[in-house]
C-alpha positions as CSV (number, residue, x, y, z in Angstrom):
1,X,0.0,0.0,0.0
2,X,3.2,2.8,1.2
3,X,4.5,1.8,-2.4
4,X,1.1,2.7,-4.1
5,X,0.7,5.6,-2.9
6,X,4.8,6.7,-3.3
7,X,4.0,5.5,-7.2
8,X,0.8,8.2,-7.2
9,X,2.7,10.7,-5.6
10,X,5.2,10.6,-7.9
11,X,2.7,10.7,-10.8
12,X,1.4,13.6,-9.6
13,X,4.3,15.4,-9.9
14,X,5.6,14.6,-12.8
15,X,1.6,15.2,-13.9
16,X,2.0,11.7,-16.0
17,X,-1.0,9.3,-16.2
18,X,-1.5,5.6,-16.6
19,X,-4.7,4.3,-18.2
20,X,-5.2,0.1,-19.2
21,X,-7.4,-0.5,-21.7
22,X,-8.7,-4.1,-22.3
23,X,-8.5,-5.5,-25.5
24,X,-12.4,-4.2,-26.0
25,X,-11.5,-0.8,-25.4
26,X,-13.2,-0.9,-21.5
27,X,-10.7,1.0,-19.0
28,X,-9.2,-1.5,-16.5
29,X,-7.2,0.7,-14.6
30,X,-6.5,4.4,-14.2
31,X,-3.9,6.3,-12.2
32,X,-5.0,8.2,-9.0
33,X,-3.1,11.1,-11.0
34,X,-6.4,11.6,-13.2
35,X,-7.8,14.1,-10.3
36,X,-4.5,16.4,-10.5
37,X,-4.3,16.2,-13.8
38,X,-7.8,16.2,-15.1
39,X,-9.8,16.7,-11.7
40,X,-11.8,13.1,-11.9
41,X,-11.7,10.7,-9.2
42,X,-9.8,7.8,-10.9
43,X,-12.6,4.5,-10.2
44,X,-15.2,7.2,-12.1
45,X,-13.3,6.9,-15.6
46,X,-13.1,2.9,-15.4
47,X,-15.3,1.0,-18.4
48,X,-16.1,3.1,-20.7
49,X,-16.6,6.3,-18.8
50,X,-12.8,7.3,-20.1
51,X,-13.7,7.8,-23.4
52,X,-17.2,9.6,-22.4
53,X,-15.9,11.7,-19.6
54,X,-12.6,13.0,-21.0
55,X,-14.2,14.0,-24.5
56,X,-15.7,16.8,-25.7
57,X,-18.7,14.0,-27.8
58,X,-19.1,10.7,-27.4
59,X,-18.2,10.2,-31.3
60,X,-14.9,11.6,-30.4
61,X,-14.0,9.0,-27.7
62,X,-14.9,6.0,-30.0
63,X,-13.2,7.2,-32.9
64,X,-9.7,7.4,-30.6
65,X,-10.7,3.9,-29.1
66,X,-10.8,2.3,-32.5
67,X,-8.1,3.9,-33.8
68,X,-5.9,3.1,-30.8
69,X,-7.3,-0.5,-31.4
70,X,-7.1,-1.2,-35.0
71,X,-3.4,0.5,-34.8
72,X,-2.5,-2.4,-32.7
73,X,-4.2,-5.3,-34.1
74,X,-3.6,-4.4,-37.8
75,X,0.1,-3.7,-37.5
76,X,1.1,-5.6,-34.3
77,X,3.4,-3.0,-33.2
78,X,4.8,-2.8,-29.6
79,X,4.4,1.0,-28.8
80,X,2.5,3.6,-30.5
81,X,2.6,7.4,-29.5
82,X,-0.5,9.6,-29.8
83,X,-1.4,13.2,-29.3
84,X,-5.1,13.7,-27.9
85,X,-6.2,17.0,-26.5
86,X,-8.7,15.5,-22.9
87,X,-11.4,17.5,-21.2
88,X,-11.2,18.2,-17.8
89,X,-13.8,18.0,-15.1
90,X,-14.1,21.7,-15.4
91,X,-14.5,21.7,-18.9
92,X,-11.0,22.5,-19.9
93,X,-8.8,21.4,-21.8
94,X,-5.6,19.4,-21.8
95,X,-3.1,18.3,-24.3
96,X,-1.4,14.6,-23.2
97,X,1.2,12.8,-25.2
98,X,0.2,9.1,-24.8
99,X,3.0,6.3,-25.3
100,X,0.9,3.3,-25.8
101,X,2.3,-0.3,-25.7
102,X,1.4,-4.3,-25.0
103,X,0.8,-4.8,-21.0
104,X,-0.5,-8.5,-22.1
105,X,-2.2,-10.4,-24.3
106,X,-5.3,-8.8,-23.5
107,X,-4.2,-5.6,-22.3
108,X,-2.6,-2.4,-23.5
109,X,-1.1,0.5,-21.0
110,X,-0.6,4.0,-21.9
111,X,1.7,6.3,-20.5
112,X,0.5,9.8,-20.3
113,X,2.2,12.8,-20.0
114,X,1.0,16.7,-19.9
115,X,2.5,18.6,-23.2
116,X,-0.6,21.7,-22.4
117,X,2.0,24.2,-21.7
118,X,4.3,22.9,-25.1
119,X,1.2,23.2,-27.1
120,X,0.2,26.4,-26.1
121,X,3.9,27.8,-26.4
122,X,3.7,25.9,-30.1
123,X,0.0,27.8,-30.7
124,X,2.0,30.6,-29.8
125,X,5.2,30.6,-32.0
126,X,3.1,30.0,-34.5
127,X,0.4,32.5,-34.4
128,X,4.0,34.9,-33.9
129,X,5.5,33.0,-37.2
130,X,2.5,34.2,-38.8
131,X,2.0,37.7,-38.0
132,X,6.1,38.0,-38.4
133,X,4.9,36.7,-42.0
134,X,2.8,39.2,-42.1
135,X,4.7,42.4,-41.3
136,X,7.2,40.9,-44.2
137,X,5.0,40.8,-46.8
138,X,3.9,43.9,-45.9
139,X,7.4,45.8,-45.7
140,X,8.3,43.6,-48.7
141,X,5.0,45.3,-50.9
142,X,6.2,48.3,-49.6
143,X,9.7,48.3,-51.0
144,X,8.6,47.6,-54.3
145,X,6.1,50.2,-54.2
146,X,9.0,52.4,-53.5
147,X,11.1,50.6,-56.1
148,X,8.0,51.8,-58.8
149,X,8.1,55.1,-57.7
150,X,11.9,55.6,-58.3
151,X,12.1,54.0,-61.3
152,X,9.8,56.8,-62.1
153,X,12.5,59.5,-61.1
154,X,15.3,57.1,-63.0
155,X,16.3,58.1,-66.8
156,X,16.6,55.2,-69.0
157,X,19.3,53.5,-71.0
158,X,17.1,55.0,-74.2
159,X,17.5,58.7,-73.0
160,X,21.4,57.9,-72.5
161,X,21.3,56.4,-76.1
162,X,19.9,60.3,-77.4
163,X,23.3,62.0,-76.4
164,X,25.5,58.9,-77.0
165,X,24.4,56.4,-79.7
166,X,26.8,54.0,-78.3
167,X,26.4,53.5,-74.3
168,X,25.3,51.1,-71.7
169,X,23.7,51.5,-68.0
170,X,24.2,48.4,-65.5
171,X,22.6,49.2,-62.8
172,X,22.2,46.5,-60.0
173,X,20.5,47.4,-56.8
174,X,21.4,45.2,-53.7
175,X,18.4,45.5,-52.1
176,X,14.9,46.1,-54.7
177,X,16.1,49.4,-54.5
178,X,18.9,51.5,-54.3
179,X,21.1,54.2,-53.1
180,X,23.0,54.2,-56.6
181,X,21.6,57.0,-59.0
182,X,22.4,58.9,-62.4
183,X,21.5,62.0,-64.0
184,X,21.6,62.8,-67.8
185,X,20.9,66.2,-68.9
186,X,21.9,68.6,-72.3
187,X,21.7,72.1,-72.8
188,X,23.0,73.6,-76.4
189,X,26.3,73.4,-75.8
190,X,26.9,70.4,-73.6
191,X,26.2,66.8,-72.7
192,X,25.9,66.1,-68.7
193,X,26.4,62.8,-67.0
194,X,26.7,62.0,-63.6
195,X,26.8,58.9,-61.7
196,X,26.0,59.2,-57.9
197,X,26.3,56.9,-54.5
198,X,24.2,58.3,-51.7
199,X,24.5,57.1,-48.3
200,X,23.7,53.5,-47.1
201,X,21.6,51.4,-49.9
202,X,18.2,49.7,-49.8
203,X,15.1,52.5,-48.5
204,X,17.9,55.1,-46.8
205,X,19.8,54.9,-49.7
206,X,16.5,55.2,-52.1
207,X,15.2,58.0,-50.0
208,X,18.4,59.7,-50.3
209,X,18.6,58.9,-54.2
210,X,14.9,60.9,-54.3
211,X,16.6,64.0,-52.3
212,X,19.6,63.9,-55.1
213,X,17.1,63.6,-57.8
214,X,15.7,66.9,-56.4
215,X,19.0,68.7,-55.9
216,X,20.4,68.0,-59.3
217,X,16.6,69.5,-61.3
218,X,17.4,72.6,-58.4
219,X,20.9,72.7,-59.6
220,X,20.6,71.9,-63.7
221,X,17.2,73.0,-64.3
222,X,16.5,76.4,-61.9
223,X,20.0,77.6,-61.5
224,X,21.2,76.3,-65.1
225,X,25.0,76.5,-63.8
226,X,27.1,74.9,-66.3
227,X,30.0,74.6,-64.9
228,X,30.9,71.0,-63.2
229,X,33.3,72.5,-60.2
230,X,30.4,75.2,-59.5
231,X,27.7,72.0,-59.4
232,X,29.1,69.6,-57.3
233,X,30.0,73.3,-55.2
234,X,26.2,73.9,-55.2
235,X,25.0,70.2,-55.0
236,X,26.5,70.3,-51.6
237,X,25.2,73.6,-50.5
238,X,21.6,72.4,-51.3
239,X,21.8,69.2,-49.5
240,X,22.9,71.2,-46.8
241,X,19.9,73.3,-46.7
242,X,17.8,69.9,-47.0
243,X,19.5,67.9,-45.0
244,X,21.2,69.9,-42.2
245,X,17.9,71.6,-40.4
246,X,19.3,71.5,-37.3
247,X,22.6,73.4,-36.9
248,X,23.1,71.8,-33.6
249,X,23.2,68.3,-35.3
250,X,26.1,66.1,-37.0
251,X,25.6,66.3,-40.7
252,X,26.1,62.8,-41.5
253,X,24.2,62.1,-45.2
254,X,25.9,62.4,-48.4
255,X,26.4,61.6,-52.2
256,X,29.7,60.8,-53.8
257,X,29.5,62.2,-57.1
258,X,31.5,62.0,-60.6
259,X,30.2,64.5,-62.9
260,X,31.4,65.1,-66.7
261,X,30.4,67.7,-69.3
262,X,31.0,66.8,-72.5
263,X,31.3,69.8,-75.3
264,X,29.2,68.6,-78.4
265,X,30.8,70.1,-80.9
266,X,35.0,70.0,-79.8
267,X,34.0,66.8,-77.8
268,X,36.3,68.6,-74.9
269,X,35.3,66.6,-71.7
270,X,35.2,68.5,-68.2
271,X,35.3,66.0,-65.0
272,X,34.5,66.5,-61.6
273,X,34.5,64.2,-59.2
274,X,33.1,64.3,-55.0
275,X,35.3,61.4,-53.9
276,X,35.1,59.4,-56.8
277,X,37.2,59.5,-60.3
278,X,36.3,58.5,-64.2
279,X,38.0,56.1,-66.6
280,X,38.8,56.6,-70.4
281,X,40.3,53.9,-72.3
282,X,41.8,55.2,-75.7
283,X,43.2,51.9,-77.2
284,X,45.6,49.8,-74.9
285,X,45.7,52.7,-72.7
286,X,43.8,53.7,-69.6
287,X,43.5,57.3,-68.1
288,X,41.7,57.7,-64.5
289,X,40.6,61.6,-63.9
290,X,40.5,61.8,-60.3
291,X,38.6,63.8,-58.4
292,X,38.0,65.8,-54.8
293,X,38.4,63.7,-51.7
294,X,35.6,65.4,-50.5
295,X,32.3,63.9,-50.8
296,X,28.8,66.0,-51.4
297,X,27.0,66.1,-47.8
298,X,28.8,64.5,-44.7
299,X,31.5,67.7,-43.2
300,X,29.2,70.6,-42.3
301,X,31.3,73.7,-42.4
302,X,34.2,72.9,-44.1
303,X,35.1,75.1,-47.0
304,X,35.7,72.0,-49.8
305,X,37.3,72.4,-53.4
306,X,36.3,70.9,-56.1
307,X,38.4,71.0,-59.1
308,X,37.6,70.8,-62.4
309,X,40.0,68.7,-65.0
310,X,39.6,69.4,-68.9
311,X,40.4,65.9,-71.3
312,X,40.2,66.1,-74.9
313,X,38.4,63.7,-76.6
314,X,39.0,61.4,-79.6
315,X,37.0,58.9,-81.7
316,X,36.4,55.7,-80.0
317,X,37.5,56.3,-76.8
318,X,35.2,55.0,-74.3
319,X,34.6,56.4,-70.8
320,X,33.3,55.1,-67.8
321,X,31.7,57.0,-64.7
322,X,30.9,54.3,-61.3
323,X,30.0,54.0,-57.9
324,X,32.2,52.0,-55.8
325,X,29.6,48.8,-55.8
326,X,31.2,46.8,-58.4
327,X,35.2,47.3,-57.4
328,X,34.0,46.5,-53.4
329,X,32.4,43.0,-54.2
330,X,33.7,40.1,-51.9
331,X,34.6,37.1,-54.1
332,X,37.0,35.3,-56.1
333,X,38.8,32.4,-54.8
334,X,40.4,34.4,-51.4
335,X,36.7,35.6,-51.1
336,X,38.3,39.3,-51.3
337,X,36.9,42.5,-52.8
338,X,37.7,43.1,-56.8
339,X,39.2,46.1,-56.3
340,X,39.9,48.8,-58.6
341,X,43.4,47.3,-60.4
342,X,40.9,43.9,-61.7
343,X,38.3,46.4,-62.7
344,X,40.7,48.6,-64.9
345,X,41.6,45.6,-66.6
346,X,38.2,44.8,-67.3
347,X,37.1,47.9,-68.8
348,X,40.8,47.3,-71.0
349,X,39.2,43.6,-72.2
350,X,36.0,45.0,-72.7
351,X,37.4,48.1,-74.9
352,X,37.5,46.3,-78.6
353,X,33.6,45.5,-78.0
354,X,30.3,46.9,-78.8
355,X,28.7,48.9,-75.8
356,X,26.2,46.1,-75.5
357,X,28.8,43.3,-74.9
358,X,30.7,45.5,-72.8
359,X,27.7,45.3,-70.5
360,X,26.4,41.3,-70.9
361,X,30.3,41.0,-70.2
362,X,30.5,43.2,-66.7
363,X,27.4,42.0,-65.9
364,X,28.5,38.5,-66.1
365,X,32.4,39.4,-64.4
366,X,30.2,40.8,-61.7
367,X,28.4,37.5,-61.0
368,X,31.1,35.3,-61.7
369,X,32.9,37.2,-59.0
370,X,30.2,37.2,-56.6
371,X,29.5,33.6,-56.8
372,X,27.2,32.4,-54.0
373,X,28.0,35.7,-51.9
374,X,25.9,37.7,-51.0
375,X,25.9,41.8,-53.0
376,X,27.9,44.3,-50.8
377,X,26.5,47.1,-52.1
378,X,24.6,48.8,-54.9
379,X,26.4,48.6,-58.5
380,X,26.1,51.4,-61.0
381,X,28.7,51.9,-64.2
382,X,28.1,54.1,-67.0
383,X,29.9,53.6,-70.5
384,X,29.5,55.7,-73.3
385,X,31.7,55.9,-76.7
386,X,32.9,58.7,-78.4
């Protein structure tokens, strides 16, 4: 009897139930741990009161009896495990985890054991799975809502090909859309091309792409300054104004720039560059204009020079304006970056082909590079042919 009641005892704790069912489904034996588990008195649920009592219908209980059955006598296997949710005395609910094997010929025993709180935490993980769904889809529209509205602001490979009949744009966001952005414009005189990395990529980079896209119309358009020293000087004044509206505040948002004008009729090129430089290939040879280490945005009040540098151009030279996307890649074999040296000698292999092989080739160096790694950044380059 002392050992009875040590075995119940211990049931209790561990909240584990025992239940023999005879091989016509009648309940020989349950534990005393029934009443803390499921608040019966134990000798109530013997017979077929188990399968009455504990279910929320009667059709329920005889369905799990002659499944629990038929398992056993159809495939003659020595354990079986079941899930069944059991209704308590007070009409609640309980989740137990049955490990049901042979006890004797006539008899089976289950092991029960309480898995309420595991199904509830389960419930909730995945009613939080779902709504974490949820808010991704959501941000995820949202992006490419914002990817359709810059595309709007974004000139097209087609408007470059109206100043420069031969040219190519590959333009690779990392993230739907990007911080990478380019502005083609012409007055009487001159061409303008400019290719432009604004801070951080993805939506702060696209929401800074919409500001430069509103700078550069200020700047082209209302101010019509011509000169490409005096624009990048007056790009970064305006993003000032926008940007900086508290003078108390770091001024940490900017745009590298490279900007070139392009004189249609002497073809004499002007370059300008805000932390980034331009590449001309004439034949074997390749000639990097470099620009300001300054950057457009970032150092409030510091006076910054920008400096203008004059190239004449010839017939089939080919020149290349780009953010700093495609040289930073991790990849190759070291898992490195490409770096600026592997992407001169690119643009030198690519220099003997059309514009549009030039860019199904850079496109495809890019990715061959890349590999299974993930992008690092945005990737804009520019190539146009004289």
């Amino acid at each position: 009897m002392f050992a009875i009641d040590i075995q119940d005892q211990i049931l209790d704790k561990l909240n584990t139930l025992i239940v023999v069912l005879n091989n016509d489904g009648s309940i020989d034996y349950v534990s005393k741990s029934a009443q803390q588990l499921l608040g019966y008195n134990s000798k109530d649920l013997i017979g077929n009161n188990w399968w009455e009592m504990t279910r929320f219908s009667k059709p329920e209980g005889e369905l799990v009896k002659h499944k629990i059955l038929q398992t056993f006598k159809n495939q003659q296997v020595s354990t079986q495990t079941f899930e069944h949710e059991l209704r308590t005395s007070a009409g609640g609910r309980k989740w137990v985890r049955w490990n049901v094997s042979y006890l004797n010929d006539g008899q089976l025993i289950g092991v029960g054991y309480d898995i309420t709180d595991k199904k509830h935490n389960e419930k909730r993980l995945i009613e939080s799975n779902k709504q974490l769904l949820q808010q991704n889809k959501d941000i995820t529209d949202s992006i490419y809502y914002a990817q359709r509205i810059q595309k709007s602001i974004l000139q097209t490979p087609e408007q470059l090909a109206t100043y420069f009949t031969e040219s190519f744009l590959l333009y690779k966001p990392k993230d739907i859309v990007s911080g990478d952005y380019y502005w083609f414009y012409e007055d009487e005189q001159f061409n303008y091309i400019a290719a432009i990395d604004c801070t951080g990529h993805g939506v702060p980079g696209a929401m800074m792409s919409m500001v430069a896209n509103s700078i550069f119309k200020e700047v082209f358009i209302n101010k019509e300054i011509t000169d490409p020293s005096t624009i990048l000087k007056t790009l970064d004044k305006e993003l000032e104004k926008v940007i900086n509206k508290n003078p108390d505040e770091a001024f940490s948002d900017g745009m590298d720039v490279s900007l070139i004008r392009i004189d249609k009729e002497s073809n004499e090129l002007v370059f300008a560059g805000a932390f980034r430089s331009v590449m001309i290939t004439r034949g074997d040879e390749m000639i990097e204009l470099k620009g300001s280490r300054y950057p457009i945005g970032f150092y409030s009040g510091i006076e910054k020079k920008f400096i203008n540098t004059t190239f004449t151009l010839h017939k089939d030279d080919c020149i290349y304006l780009y953010t700093d996307g495609f040289i930073d890649q991790f990849g190759g074999e070291k898992n490195k970056k490409l770096n600026k040296s592997n992407f001169k000698d690119l643009l030198k292999t690519v220099n003997d082909m059309s514009m549009d092989e030039q860019e199904a080739f850079l496109d495809y160096s890019f990715n061959n590079w890349k590999q299974d790694n993930d992008q690092t950044d945005d990737v804009l380059v520019i190539g146009i042919r004289i």
